[in-house]
C-alpha positions in Angstrom: 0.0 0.0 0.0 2.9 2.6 1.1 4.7 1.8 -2.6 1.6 2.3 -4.0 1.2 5.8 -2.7 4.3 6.8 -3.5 4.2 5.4 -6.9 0.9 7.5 -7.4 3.2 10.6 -5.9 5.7 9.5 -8.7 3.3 9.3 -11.6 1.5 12.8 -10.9 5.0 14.4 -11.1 5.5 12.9 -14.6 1.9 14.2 -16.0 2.3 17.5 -14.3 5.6 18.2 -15.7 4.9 19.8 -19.0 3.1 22.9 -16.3 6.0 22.5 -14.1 8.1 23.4 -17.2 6.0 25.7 -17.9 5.8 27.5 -14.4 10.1 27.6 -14.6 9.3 29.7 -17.7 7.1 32.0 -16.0 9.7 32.6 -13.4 12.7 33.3 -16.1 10.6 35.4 -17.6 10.1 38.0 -15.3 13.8 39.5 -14.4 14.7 39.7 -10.2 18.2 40.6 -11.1 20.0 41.6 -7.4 21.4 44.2 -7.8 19.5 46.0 -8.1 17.6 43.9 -6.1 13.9 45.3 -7.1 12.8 41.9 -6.3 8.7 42.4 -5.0 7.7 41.9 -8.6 9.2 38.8 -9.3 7.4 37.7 -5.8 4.1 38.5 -7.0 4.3 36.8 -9.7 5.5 33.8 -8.4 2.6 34.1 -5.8 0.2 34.6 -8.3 1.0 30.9 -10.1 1.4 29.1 -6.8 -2.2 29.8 -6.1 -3.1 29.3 -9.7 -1.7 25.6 -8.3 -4.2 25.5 -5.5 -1.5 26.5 -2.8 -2.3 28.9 -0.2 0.3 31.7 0.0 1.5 33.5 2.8 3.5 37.2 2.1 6.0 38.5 3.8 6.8 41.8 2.4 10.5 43.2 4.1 10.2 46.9 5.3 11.7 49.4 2.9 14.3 50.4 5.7 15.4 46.7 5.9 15.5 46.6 1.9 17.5 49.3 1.9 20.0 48.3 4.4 21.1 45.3 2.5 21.5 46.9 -0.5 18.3 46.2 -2.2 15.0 48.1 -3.5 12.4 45.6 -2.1 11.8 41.9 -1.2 8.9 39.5 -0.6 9.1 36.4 1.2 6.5 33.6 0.2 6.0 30.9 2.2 3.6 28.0 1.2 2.5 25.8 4.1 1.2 22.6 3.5 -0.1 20.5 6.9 -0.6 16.5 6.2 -0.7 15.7 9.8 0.7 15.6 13.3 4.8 15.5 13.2 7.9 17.5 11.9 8.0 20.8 9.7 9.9 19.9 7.0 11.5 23.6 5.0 12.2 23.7 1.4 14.5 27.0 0.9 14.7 28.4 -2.4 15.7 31.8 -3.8 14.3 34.1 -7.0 16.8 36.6 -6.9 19.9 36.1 -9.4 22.9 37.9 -10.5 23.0 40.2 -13.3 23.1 38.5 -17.0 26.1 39.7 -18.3 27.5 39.7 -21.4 28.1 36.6 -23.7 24.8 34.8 -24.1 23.6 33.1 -27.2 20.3 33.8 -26.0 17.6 35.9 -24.4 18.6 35.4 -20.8 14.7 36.2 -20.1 13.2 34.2 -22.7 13.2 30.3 -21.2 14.5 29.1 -24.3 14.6 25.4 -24.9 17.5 23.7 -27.2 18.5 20.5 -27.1 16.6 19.6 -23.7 18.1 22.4 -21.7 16.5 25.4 -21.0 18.5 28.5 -20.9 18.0 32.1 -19.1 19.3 33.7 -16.0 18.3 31.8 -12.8 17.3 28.9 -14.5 20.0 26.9 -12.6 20.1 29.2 -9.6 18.0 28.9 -8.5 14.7 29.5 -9.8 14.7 25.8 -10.8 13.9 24.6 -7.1 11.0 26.9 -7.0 9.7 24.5 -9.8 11.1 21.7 -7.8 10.0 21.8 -4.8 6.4 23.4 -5.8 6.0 20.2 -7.8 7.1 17.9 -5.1 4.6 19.0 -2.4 1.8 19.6 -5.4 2.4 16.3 -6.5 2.2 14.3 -2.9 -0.9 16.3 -2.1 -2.1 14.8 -5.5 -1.9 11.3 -4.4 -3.7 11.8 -1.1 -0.7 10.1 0.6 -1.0 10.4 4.5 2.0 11.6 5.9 2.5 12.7 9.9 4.2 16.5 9.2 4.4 19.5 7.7 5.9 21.0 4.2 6.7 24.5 3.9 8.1 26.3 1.1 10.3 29.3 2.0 10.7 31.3 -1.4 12.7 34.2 -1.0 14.6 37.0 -2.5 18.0 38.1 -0.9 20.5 35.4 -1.7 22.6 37.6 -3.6 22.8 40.1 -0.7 23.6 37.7 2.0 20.2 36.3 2.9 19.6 38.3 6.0 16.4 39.8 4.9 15.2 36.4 3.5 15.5 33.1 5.3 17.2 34.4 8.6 14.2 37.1 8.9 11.5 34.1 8.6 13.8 32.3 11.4 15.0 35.1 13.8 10.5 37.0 14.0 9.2 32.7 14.3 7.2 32.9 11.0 8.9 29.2 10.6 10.3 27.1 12.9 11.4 24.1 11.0 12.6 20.9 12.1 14.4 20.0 8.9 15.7 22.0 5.9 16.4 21.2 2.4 18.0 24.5 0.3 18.2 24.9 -3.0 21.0 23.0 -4.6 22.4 22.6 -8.0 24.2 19.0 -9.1 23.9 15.7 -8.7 25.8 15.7 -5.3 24.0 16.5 -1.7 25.9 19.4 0.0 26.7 19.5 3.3 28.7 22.1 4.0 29.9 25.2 1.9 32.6 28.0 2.2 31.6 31.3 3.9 32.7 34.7 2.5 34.2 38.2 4.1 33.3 41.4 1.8 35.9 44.0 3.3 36.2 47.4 1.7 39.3 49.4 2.2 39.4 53.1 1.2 42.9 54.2 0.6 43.2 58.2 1.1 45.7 60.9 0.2 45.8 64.5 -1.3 44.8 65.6 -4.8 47.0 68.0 -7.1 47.7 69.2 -10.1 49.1 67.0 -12.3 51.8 69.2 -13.5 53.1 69.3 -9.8 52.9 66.0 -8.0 54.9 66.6 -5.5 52.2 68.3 -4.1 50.1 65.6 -3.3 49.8 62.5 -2.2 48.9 59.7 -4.6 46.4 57.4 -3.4 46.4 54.9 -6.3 50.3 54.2 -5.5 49.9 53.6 -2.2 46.7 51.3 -3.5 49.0 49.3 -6.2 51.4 48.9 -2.9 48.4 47.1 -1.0 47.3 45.5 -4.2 51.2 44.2 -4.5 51.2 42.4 -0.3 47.2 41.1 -0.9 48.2 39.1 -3.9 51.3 37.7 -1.4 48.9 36.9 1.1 46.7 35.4 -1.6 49.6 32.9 -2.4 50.1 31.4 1.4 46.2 30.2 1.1 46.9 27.7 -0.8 48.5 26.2 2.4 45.4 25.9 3.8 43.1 22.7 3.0 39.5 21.8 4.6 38.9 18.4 5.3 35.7 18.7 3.7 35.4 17.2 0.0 34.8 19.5 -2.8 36.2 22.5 -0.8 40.1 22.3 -0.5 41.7 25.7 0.4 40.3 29.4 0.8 40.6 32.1 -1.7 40.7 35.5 -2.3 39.7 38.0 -5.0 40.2 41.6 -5.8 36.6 42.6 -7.8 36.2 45.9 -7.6 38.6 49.0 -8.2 37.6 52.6 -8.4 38.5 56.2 -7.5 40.4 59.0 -8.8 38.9 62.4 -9.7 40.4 63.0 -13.5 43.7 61.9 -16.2 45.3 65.5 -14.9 44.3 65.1 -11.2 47.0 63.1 -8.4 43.8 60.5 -7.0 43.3 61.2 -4.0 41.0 58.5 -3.2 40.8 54.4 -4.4 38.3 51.9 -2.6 38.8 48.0 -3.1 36.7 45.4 -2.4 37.9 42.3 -1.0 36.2 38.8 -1.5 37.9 36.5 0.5 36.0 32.6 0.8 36.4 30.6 3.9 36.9 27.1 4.5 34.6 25.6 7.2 37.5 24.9 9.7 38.3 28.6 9.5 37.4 31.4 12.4 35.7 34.1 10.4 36.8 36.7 13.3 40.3 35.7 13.0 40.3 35.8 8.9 39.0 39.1 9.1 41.9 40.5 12.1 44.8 38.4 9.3 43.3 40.6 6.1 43.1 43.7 8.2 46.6 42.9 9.5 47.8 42.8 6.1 46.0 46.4 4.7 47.8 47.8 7.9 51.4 46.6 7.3 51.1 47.7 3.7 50.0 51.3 4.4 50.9 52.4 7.3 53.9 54.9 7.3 53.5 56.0 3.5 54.0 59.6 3.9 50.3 61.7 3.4 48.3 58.0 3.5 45.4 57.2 5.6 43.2 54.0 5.3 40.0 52.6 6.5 38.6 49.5 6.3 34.2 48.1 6.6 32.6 45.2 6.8 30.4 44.7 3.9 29.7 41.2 4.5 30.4 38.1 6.3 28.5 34.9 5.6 29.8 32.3 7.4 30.6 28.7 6.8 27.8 26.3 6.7 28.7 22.7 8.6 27.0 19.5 9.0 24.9 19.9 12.3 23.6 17.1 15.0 21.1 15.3 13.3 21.9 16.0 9.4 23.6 13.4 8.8 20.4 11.3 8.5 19.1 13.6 6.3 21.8 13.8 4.0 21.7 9.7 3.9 18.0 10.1 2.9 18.7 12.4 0.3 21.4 10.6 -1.2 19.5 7.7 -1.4 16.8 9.1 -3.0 18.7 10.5 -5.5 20.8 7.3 -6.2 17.6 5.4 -7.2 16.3 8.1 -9.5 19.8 9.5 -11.3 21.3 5.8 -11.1 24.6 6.7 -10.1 26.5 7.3 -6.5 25.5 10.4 -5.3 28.2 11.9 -3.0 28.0 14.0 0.1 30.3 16.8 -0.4 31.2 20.9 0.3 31.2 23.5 -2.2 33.5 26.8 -1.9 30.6 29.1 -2.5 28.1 30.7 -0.4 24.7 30.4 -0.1 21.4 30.9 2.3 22.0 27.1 3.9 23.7 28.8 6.8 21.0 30.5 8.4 19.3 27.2 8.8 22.2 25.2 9.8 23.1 28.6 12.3 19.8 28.4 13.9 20.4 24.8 14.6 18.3 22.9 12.1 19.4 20.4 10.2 19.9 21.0 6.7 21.7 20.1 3.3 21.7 21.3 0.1 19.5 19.7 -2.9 18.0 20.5 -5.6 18.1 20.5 -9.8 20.9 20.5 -11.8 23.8 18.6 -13.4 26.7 16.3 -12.7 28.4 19.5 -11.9 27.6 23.4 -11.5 29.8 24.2 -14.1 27.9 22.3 -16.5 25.0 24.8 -15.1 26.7 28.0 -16.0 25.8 29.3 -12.8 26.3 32.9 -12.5 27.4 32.6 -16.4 26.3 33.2 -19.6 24.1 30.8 -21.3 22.8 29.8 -17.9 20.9 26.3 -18.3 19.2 23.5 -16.5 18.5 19.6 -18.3 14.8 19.3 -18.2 15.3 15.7 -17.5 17.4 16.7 -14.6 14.4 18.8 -13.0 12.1 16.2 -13.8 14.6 13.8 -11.1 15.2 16.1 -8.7 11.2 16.8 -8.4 10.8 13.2 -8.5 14.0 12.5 -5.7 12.4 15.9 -3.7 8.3 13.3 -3.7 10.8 10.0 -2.1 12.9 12.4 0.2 9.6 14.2 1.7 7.7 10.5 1.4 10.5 9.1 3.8 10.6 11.6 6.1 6.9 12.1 6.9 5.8 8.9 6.4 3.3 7.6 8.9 4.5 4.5 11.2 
């Protein structure tokens, strides 16, 4: 009787799937690129075809203030809550907003193309897909009339990009969720369970403008800068030193990605800001990576004649871990996976960053999975010509109905 239910769960994912296909399409469509991180839109419209679905839909619209603050025009949270009975609140953690498109594309990176299987357009991949997948899931269990002892809540939100503070953290830290398990958005074959975090640090290097002509009279900020930019790229070099026990992670990095300042081609600059991205392996202490990359700003500039320096925090996510409790989940996931992809489906880290940790943080067990490839670079995450298999989504939606079955399955 229980294989029977969950083969009827099974079947109603394969007849809905042309509309789930459709529904990813919907969500390309619409643009939540972050930033600018005008993201309410996109929200609305995702509402709008969940309850098309026959899901109720709660909204959680962030304060303009709180928007603001994390570098964003506005945000909605959605979450969908699904009750099949007495027992654990199981949370499905997706996000709609995406980077920026970028140059390089072959196609609209809006229009949901499909070539070839794939479909192609920013977000597709990441990770607009597991709105699609986990929507599906839950719409298709609820199809079969299975009786499960729990609860199934989808937490759509919109602040991934910008550190997730706003998004999943705000639904944990005011109690508008209080999950038992979590399952965030993934993007291969592989179940994560842990992932690099990540320091933002801007320094601002200062000095004193003058004329061209006569540059003795100043002081030039962007030689002091190349001077930093000269003893970061030597501290770059001794990470490789470092390696995390964790598969798929290895050793932290660091990247230089934004330059600017100077006032004019005839002005000494007296101003250059940098921004730092520096990723950080699990076994790390974020505190004590941020004191070492301070350390290094401060031996590089201080004494140059006429220099000043400052450094802020822009960000700091920090490194998501396997917690008490998750590594039963993970098994269950993997397995799950292995009988629907039909290969080994490892348990491993990625060096990225994503919303995982403010479940994990708060204490909850929680992995990573969702659609995608044998690999994210097959995905062209955060690439041009961004793409997802539609076979893959049709498997993860289909691993997503055993994974929730198995969890919340009565005695």
């Amino acid at each position: 009787m229980t294989g029977d239910t969950l083969a009827r769960a099974l079947d109603a994912v394969d007849s809905a799937f042309p509309q789930e296909t459709a529904f990813l399409a919907e969500l390309v469509r619409v643009p939540s690129d972050n930033p600018p991180g005008d993201c309410a839109p996109h929200a609305e419209r995702t509402a709008a075809l969940l309850e098309q679905l026959g899901f109720t839909v709660a909204r959680d619209p962030v304060p303009e203030a709180d928007a603001e603050a994390h570098g964003m025009v506005s945000a909605t949270n959605l979450i969908v809550r699904h009750r099949f009975g007495d027992g654990p609140v199981l949370a499905l953690n997706a996000h709609g907003d995406v980077v920026p498109p970028g140059e390089g594309w072959t196609t609209d990176p809006y229009g949901a193309e499909i070539r070839d299987g794939w479909m192609y357009g920013r977000g597709v991949a990441v990770s607009k897909s597991d709105f699609a997948t986990y929507a599906f899931a839950l719409r298709a269990l609820v199809a079969s009339g299975v009786q499960l002892s729990g609860t199934v809540e989808l937490h759509l939100t919109y602040d991934e990009e910008a550190g997730g503070e706003i998004g999943p953290r705000r639904l944990l830290d005011t109690g508008l969720s209080k999950p038992d398990f979590a399952i965030c958005a993934g993007f291969s074959y592989a179940v994560t369970v842990a992932h690099n975090g990540c320091l933002h640090l801007e320094v601002t290097v200062t000095g004193t403008s003058a004329h061209a002509a006569r540059p003795d009279t100043g002081h030039d900020a962007l030689e002091a800068a190349s001077t930093l930019l000269a003893a970061l790229y030597a501290y770059r070099k001794g990470l490789a030193d470092i390696h995390s026990a964790v598969p798929g992670i290895d050793s932290p990095s660091m990247v230089i990605g934004l330059i600017s300042g100077g006032i004019n081609t005839n002005v000494v600059p007296d101003k250059v800001t940098l921004r730092i991205d520096r990723r950080i392996v699990p076994e790390e202490d974020c505190e004590a990576v941020e004191a070492e990359l301070k350390a290094v700003v401060a031996r590089a500039l201080d004494g140059l004649p006429g220099i000043g320096w400052r450094t802020q925090r822009v960000l700091l996510a920090r490194p998501f871990g396997p917690v008490h409790g998750s590594d039963a989940l993970a098994a269950t996931v993997a397995e799950a996976a292995q009988v629907e992809l039909g290969v080994d489906v490892p348990l491993e880290g990625v060096p990225l960053y994503a919303d995982a940790r403010h479940y994990a943080a708060a204490g909850i067990p929680t992995v990573m999975y969702g659609a995608g490839p044998s690999t994210l670079l097959e995905a062209n995450g955060h690439r041009a010509d961004e793409r997802v298999a539609l076979e893959d989504l049709r498997k993860a939606t289909r691993v997503i109905v055993r994974v929730l079955f198995r969890l919340l399955e009565r005695a």
